[in-house]
Structures are given as structure tokens and as C-alpha cells.
C-alpha positions in Angstrom: 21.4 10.4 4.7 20.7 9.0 8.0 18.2 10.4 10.6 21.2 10.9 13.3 23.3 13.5 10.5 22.4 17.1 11.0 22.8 18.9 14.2 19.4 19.8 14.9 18.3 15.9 15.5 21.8 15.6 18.0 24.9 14.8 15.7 27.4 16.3 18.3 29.7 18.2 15.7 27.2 20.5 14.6 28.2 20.7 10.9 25.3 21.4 9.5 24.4 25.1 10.7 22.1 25.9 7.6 19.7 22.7 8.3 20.1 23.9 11.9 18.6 27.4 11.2 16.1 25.9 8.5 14.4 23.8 11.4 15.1 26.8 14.0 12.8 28.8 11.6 10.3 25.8 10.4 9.2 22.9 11.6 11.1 19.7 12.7 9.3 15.9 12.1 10.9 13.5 14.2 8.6 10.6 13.0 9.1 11.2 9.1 9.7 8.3 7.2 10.5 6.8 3.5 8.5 4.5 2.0 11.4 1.8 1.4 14.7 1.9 2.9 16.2 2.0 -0.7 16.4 5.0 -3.4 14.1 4.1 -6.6 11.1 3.2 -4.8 11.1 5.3 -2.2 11.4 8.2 -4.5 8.8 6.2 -6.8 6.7 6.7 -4.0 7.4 10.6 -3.1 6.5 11.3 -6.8 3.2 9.5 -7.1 1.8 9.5 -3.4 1.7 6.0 -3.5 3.5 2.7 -2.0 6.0 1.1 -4.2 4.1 -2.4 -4.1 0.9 -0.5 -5.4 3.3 1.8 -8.8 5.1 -0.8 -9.4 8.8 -0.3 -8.0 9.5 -3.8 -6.3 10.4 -7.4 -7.6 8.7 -10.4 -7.2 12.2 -12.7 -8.2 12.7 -13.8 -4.5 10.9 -12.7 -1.2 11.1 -9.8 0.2 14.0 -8.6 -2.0 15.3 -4.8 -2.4 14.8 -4.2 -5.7 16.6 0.0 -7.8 17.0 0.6 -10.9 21.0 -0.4 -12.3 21.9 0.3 -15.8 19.9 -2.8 -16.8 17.1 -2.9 -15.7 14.1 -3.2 -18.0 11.2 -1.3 -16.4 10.3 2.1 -15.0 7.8 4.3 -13.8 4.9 3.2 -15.6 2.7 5.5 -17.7 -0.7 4.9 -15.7 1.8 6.1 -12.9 0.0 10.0 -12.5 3.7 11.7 -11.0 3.7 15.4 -8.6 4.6 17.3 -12.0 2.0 16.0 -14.4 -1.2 17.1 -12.1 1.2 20.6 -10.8 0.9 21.9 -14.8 -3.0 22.1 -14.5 -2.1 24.7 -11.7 0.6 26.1 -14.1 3.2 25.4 -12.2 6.7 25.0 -14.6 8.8 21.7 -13.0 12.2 20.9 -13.2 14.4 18.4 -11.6 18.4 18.1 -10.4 20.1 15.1 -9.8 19.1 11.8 -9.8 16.2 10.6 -11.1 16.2 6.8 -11.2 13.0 5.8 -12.0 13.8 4.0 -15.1 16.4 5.3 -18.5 15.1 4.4 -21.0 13.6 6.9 -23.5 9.6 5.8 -22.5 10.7 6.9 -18.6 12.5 10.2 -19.2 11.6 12.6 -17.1 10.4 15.2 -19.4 7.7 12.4 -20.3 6.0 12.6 -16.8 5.2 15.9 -16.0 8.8 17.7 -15.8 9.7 20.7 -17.9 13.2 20.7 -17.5 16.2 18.4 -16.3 19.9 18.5 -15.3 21.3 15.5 -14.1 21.3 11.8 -14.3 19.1 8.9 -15.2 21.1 6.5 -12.6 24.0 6.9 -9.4 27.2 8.2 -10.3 28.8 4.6 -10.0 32.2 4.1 -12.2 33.9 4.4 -13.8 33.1 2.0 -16.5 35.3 1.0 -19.4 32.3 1.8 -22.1 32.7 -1.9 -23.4 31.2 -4.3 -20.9 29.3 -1.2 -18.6 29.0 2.3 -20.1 29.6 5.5 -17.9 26.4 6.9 -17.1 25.2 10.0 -18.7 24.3 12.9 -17.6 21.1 14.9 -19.2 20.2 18.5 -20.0 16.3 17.7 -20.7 15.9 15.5 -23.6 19.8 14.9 -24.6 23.2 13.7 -22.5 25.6 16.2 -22.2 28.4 14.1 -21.3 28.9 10.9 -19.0 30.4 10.6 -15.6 33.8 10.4 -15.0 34.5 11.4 -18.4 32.9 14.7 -18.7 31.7 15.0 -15.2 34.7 13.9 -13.4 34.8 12.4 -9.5 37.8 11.5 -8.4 37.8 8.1 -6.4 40.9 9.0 -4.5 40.1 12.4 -3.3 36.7 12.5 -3.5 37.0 15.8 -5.5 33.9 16.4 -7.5 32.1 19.6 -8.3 28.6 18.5 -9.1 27.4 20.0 -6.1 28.2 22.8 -7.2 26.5 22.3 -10.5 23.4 21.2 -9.4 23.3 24.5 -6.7 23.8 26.8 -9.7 21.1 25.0 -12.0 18.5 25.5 -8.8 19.4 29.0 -8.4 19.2 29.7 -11.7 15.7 28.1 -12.1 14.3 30.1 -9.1 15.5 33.5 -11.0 14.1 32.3 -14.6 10.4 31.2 -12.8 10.7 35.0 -10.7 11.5 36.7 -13.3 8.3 35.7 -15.3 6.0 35.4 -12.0 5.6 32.0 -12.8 4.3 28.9 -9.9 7.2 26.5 -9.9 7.8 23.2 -9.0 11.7 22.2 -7.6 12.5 18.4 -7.2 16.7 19.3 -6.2 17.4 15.5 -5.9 21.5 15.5 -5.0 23.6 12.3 -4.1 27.1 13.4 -2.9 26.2 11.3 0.5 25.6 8.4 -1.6 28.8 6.1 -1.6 31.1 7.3 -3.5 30.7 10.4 -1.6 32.0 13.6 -2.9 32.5 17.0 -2.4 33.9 20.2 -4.1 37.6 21.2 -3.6 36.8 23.7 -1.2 34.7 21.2 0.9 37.1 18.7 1.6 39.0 18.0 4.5 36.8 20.8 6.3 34.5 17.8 7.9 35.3 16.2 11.8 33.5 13.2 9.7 35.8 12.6 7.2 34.5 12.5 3.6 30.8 11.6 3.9 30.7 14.8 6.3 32.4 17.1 3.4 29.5 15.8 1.7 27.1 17.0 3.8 28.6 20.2 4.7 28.1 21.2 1.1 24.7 19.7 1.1 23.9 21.9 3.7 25.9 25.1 2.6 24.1 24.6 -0.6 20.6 24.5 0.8 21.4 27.7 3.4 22.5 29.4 0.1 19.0 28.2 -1.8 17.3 29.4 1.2 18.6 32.9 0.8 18.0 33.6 -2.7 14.3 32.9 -1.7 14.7 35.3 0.5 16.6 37.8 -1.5 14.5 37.6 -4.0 11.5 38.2 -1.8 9.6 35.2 -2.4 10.3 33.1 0.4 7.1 33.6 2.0 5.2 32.2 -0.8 7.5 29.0 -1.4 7.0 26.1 0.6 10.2 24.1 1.0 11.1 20.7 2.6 13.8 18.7 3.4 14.2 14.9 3.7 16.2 11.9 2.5 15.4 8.6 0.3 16.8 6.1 3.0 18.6 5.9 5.8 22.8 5.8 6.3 23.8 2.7 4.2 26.2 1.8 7.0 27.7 -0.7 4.3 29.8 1.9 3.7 30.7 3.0 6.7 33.1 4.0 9.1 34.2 6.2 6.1 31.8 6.7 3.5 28.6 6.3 5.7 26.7 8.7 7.7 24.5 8.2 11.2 20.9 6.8 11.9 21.3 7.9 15.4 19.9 5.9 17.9 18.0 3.3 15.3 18.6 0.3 14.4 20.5 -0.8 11.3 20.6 1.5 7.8 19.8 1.3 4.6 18.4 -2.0 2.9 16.3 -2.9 6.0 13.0 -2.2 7.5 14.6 -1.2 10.9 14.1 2.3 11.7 17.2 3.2 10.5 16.6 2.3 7.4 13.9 4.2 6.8 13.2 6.9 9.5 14.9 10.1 8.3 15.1 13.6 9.2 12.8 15.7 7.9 12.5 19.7 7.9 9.4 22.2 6.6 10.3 25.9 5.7 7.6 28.0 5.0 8.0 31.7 6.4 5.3 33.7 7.3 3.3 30.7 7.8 4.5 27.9 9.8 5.5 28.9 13.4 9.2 28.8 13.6 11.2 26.4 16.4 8.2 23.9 15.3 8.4 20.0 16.3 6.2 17.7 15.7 5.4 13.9 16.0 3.3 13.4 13.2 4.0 10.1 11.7 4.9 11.5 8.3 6.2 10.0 5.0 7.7 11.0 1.6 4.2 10.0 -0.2 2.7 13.1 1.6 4.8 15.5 0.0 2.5 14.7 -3.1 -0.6 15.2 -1.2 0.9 18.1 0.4 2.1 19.9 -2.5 -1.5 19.3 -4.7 -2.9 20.8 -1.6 -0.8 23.8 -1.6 -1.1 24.4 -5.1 -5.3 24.0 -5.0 -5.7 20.7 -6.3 -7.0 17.3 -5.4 -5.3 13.9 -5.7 -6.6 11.6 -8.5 -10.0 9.8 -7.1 -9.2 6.8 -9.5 -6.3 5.3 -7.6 -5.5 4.7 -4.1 -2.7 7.7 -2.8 -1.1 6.6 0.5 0.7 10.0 1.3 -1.8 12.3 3.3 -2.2 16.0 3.1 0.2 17.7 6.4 -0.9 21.3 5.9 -2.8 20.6 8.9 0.1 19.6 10.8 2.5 22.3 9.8 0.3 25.1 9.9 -2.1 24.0 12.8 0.1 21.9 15.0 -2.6 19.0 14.1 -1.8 15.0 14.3 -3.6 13.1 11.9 -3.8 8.9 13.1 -2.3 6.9 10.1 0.1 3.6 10.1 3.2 3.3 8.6 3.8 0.6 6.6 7.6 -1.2 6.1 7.9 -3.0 2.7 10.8 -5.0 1.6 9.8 -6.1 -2.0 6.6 -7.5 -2.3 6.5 -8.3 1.6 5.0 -6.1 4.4 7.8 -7.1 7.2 6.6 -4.5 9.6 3.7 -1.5 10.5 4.1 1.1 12.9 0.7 2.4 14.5 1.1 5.1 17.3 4.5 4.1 19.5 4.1 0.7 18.9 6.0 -1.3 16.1 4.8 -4.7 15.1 7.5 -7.1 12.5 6.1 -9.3 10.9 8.8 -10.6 9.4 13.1 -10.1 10.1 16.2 -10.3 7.9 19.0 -7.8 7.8 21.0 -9.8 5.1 21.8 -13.5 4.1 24.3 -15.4 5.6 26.1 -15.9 2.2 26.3 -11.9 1.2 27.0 -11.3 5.4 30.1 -13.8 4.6 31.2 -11.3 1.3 31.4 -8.9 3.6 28.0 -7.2 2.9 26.7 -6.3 6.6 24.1 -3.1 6.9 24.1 -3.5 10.8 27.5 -3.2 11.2 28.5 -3.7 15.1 24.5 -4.0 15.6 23.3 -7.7 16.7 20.0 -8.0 18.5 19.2 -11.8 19.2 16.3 -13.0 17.2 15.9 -9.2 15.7 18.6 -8.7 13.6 18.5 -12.1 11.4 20.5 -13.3 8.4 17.3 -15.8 7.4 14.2 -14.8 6.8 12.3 -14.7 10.2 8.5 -14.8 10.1 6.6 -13.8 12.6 3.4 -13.4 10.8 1.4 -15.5 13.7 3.1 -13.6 16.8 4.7 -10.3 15.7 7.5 -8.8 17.5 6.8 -6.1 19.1 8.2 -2.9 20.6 7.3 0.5 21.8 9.2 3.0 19.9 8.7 5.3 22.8 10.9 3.5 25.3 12.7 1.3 22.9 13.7 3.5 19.6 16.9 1.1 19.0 14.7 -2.0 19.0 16.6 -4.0 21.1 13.9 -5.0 23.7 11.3 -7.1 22.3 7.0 -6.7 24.5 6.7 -10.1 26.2 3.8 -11.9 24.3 2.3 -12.6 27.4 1.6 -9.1 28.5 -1.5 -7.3 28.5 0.2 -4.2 26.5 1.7 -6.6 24.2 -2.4 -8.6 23.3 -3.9 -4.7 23.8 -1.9 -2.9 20.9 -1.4 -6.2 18.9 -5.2 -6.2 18.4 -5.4 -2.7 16.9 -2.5 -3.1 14.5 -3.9 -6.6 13.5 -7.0 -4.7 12.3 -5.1 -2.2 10.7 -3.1 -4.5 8.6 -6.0 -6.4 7.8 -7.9 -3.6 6.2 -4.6 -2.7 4.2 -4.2 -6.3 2.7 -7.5 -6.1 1.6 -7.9 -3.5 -0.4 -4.2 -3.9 -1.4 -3.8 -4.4 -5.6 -0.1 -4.9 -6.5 1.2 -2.8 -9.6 2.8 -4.6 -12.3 6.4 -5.3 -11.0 8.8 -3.4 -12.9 12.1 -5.0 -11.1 12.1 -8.3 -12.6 13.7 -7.9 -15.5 17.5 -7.3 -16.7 19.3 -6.6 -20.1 22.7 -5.2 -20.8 21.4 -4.4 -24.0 19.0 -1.5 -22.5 22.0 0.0 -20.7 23.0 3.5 -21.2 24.9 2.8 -24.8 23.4 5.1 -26.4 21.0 8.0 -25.1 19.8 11.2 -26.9 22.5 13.5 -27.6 24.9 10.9 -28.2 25.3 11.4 -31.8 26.3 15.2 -31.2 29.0 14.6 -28.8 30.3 11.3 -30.8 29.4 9.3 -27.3 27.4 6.6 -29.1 28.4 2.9 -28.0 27.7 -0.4 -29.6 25.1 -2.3 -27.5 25.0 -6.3 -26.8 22.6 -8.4 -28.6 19.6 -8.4 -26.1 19.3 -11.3 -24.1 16.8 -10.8 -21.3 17.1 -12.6 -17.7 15.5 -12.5 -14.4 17.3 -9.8 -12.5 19.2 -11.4 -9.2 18.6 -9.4 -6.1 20.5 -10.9 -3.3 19.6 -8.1 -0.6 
């Protein structure tokens, strides 16, 4: 979902009233950010406070590569990874997550083996459908077993769009929050949906309802589904002692757009690229009672600080044995506080670009290669800023580009490297990124590696529905990432 999709950061149809009323009543971040402008690391990252160079989520196969986590791919989150869930049981907090997971499927990364108590949904996107001989359809999990596979089972229908796992995964959240009231028990919600991921669907009800087609169906589900979460909270009189936030993975992948692609607003490019619309995103924190409502702030935030954030809330300290990037916002929320901090922009391995104050500094450019921008494959669609938006790899490691992300949000308008503002904040983010190479220690890449033969043949659970299918011989390879 792109930063430029819900009504309270300016999308002029106004679709989404229950986000609307969420940030009326909470607080609005309009400098939030992911910590990759793709899904696996960044939510890598949001789950173990930590960049996805330092836990492992990137590749080293080619530089500055995007790296998820298809069907075969080898590695996962790794188990010296400490994730939200694990420290939240010392607090006795019960976890669950909905949706998508994708931080590795097979059995050593299940969910349920890094912290969470419970699961419904699946261990990859719901692409298909698959023929079960050379790709098999993805499963979908109730904690330790599939219960079925997409587009089998689960069914989305490519031609309408028609698919109630919205639905599904609102039920399974509503019906977690009554189980954990019922027995006064702390709990922990990770509600991880993906109907805005192309292909984008939406319940029956839902469709053709959107001035934005399909992808805005999608999110006027999204958003019906989160005003009727929000309620129950309050129905259930607990609201006031739930902390609740709202954000996104990446930015709009405008490769699928007009029609299956959302808005970044007025930043440049989408998903796949360290732009900021790739990786700024709107962000929302609901906490009656205790944050001021009609809040906005320009704290430069990120997803790793909802793990810092939520130890906080629930009374415990991050792990002292491992660097944690995300930093604690209670501060912010609660006190209107802004904490100094950088943002850093990885693509794989590479730090392409750090964001101190209003100033932005790349160190290096690429959108996409000329070969995949010849397939067809373009994530700045209609967007060309000479020199900016490159198809080679651009570096700029000597004499960074620039910009001040006050005046110049779209990045279009390059400092001059002769001016004093350009040498003045150059020499504070050179410090800055200094210090954060140093004491940088990559994690073990888990990216590198594909295998058909690890693919989603045959999970737990199989047996019992008669779902079990023949795997390949293995034959590992060097996984090929051309974004």
C-alpha cells in the first residue's frame, strides 16, 4: 500500500473513512518508513527490530539486488533471530498472526517456532494458480498444519477479483480478541493481510464499490475491516488498554498499475526502489485514553520501532546482545517528542541512500535494468528524473545526490554540489554513515539459495487432506534476482 492511499494523507476520493477516523482519533506519522521497499525483509525487520542486512533477509548474488522469499527459496528467519513474540511471552502475552508470514516455509521457520501461539494464513503470497506438478499451490496454515491450498480450497478468482479471505482473516482477528478478553489475557496481534498485493482482491460485496477500480475494492475492505476491529475493542471495553498501529511493508508496486496498483502520492517511484515511494508509507497510532487524538507528527519513524515500541509497552527491554535499529516512540506518541535518528535505504547488501533531518543523500541510483525495463518491468511508470531515475547502477558514493525532502519530496531537483547547504549537511550525514558502516556486521544471507525441491510439496497436514505432492530430486542453485 502506497503512502498517497488513504484519505487522511490526501487521496481525493476519500474511500477509506475508517483509517480516516483512526488518525482523527490517534496520531498521524508522515515520515514513517519500511526498512526495504520489498515485503520479506521489511517485515523481517518489523519482527526483530533490526535491518535486514544485520538478520539476514538480503542476497549477496549480484549488487544491490531485492531479494523475498518464493516457494524456493532455501533460507529463513534464522534461529539466533530473537522475533516481537518470543521476548512478548516473558510478559505473558498469547501471539497470533493472520496472513502472510513470509519469512521462510519450511518446517525450521514456521511461525509457531519463533514466538507465535497461533496462526491462520499463509507461509507465501497468494500467487497461482499452479498446476501442482512443476509449482504447487501454496498452502494455507491453521498453526502447525495446511488446511487447504490457494485457489483450490481458498479460491481467488483472477477474472473478477472475487475472494473472501478478507473476510476470513477479519473473523479470525475478532475472534482472537474475544478468546484473549474472555480469559483477561495480554495479547499480541500481528493481522498481516495482502488483498492490495497484485492480484488484488476483494469480497463480493466489495467489488465494483471503488472510484479506483479493483486495487481500491481492496482497500475499502482493508479499511472496513480495520474500522470493524477497531470497534470490537471498543465494544468490548478494552480499547483503552490496546495499543494499535497501522502501516504497510512497501510502497504501491506501480508495476502493476494503472489497475492493480495503488498511490505513493507525491514520491518518487514504488515498490522495489529506495525512492521514497518505495519505502515511505502511511502510518497511523490508536491508542485511546492516551495519545491526544487529531495527532501529527514528523518523527522519522520506521517499522523496526514497532518492536522497540511494543517491548516498551509491555515492560520489557530489547536484547543487550545484538544491535536493535528500531527505537522506542512512546515518547513521540504520548509526549509529542522527536527523537534525532537516520534512516537508512538498503537494496540488498548496498546502502544506496540515508535520510538525516530533511535532507536525503543517494549514494547510489537504479530503478531497474535496461534488459527487465525492455520486458516490460518498469516501477516508475511515467516517472523519469535525468540522472535520478537510472536503469544502471549509478554510484555516487564520492559526491552523493542530494535533496531536501522539505522542498523537494518528489526528488526531482538535485542540491548543486557547489553550494554551501549542499557541503554543510553533506558533512553531517557523511559522519553519520560512517559510524553506521563501522559497527555494521552483516547476518548470514539467507537469499542466496534456490531449490524446487523445498517448495511447498508437501507441508504438515498434508497427509490428512490427501494434498501431499511428489517433490523434485533436490538440485540447489544460486537464486537469480534480476530486480
Amino acid at each position: 500500500m502506497g503512502w498517497g492511499d488513504l484519505g487522511a494523507f490526501g487521496e481525493p476520493s476519500k474511500e477509506t473513512p475508517n483509517l480516516d477516523q483512526m488518525a482523527a482519533e490517534g496520531m498521524l506519522f508522515l515520515d514513517f518508513y519500511t526498512a526495504n521497499p520489498l515485503c520479506s525483509p521489511s517485515r523481517a525487520a518489523l519482527l526483530t527490530g533490526r535491518l535486514p542486512v544485520r538478520n539476514g533477509f538480503y542476497t549477496t548474488n549480484a549488487h544491490a539486488r531485492n531479494a523475498y522469499t518464493p516457494q524456493d527459496i532455501v533460507g529463513g528467519i534464522p534461529d539466533s533471530e530473537l522475533l516481537l513474540p518470543e521476548l512478548l511471552k516473558k510478559a505473558g502475552y498469547i501471539n497470533k498472526i493472520i496472513g502472510k508470514w513470509h519469512l521462510g516455509h519450511r518446517p525450521q521457520f514456521h511461525p509457531l517456532r519463533h514466538g507465535f501461539d497461533e496462526w491462520f494464513g499463509s507461509p507465501n503470497c497468494h500467487f497461482g494458480p499452479y498446476d501442482n506438478r512443476e509449482l504447487p499451490n501454496i498452502p494455507v496454515y491453521r498453526d502447525w498444519e495446511m488446511i487447504g491450498r490457494y485457489y483450490e480450497d481458498f479460491k481467488i478468482d483472477l477474472k473478477t477479483g472475487e475472494a473472501n479471505l478478507t473476510q476470513l482473516y477479519l473473523q479470525e482477528a475478532l475472534d482472537f480478541i474475544n478468546k484473549q478478553q474472555t480469559s483477561q489475557q495480554p495479547f499480541f496481534l500481528y493481522w498481516a493481510i495482502d488483498a492490495t498485493h497484485a492480484p488484488v482482491y476483494a469480497s463480493k460485496q466489495f467489488l465494483g464499490t471503488s472510484q479506483r477500480g479493483l486495487y481500491g475494492d481492496a482497500v475499502r475492505e482493508i479499511d472496513d475491516s480495520i474500522g470493524k476491529i477497531l470497534r470490537h475493542l471498543q465494544r468490548l471495553g478494552i480499547s483503552e488498554n490496546t495499543f494499535v498501529f497501522f502501516t504497510s511493508d512497501n510502497g504501491a508496486a506501480l508495476i502493476s498499475a494503472p489497475k492493480q496498483g495503488g498511490s505513493n502520492g507525491p514520491f518518487l517511484c514504488g515498490k522495489q526502489t529506495t525512492f521514497e515511494g518505495g519505502m515511505r508509507e502511511p502510518a497511523i497510532a490508536w491508542w485511546p485514553g492516551h495519545i491526544p487524538a487529531g495527532g501529527v507528527s514528523h518523527q522519522l519513524g520506521n517499522v523496526m520501532d514497532l518492536f522497540t515500541t511494543s517491548l516498551s509497552l509491555a515492560g520489557l527491554q530489547p536484547p543487550s546482545d545484538r544491535q536493535i535499529d528500531g527505537i522506542d516512540l512512546l515518547p513521540v506518541i504520548l509526549q509529542g517528542k522527536l527523537i534525532d535518528r537516520p534512516i537508512f535505504y538498503y537494496r540488498g547488501n548496498e546502502l544506496m541512500a540515508v535520510r538525516v533531518g530533511l535532507y536525503k543523500a543517494h549514494y547510489w541510483t537504479w530503478s531497474n535494468s535496461w534488459e527487465e525495463y525492455g520486458k516490460g518491468t518498469d516501477f516508475c511508470p511515467g516517472q523519469s528524473v535525468s540522472g535520478v531515475t537510472t536503469h544502471t547502477q549509478e554510484e555516487h558514493t564520492h559526491l552523493p545526490l542530494l535533496f531536501h525532502l522539505g522542498r523537494d519530496p518528489g526528488e526531482k531537483f538535485p542540491l548543486s554540489f557547489a553550494s554551501e547547504e549542499y557541503q554543510r549537511a553533506l558533512e553531517r550525514i557523511a559522519g553519520i554513515v560512517q559510524r553506521h558502516k563501522e559497527t555494521l556486521v552483516p547476518g548470514q544471507p539467507q537469499l542466496n539459495v534456490c531449490d524446487k525441491a523445498v517448495m511447498n510439496w508437501s507441508p504438515p497436514g498434508c497427509q490428512k487432506l490427501g494434498k501431499c505432492l511428489k517433490a523434485p530430486e533436490s538440485d540447489p542453485k544460486k537464486c537469480s534476482w534480476p530486480h
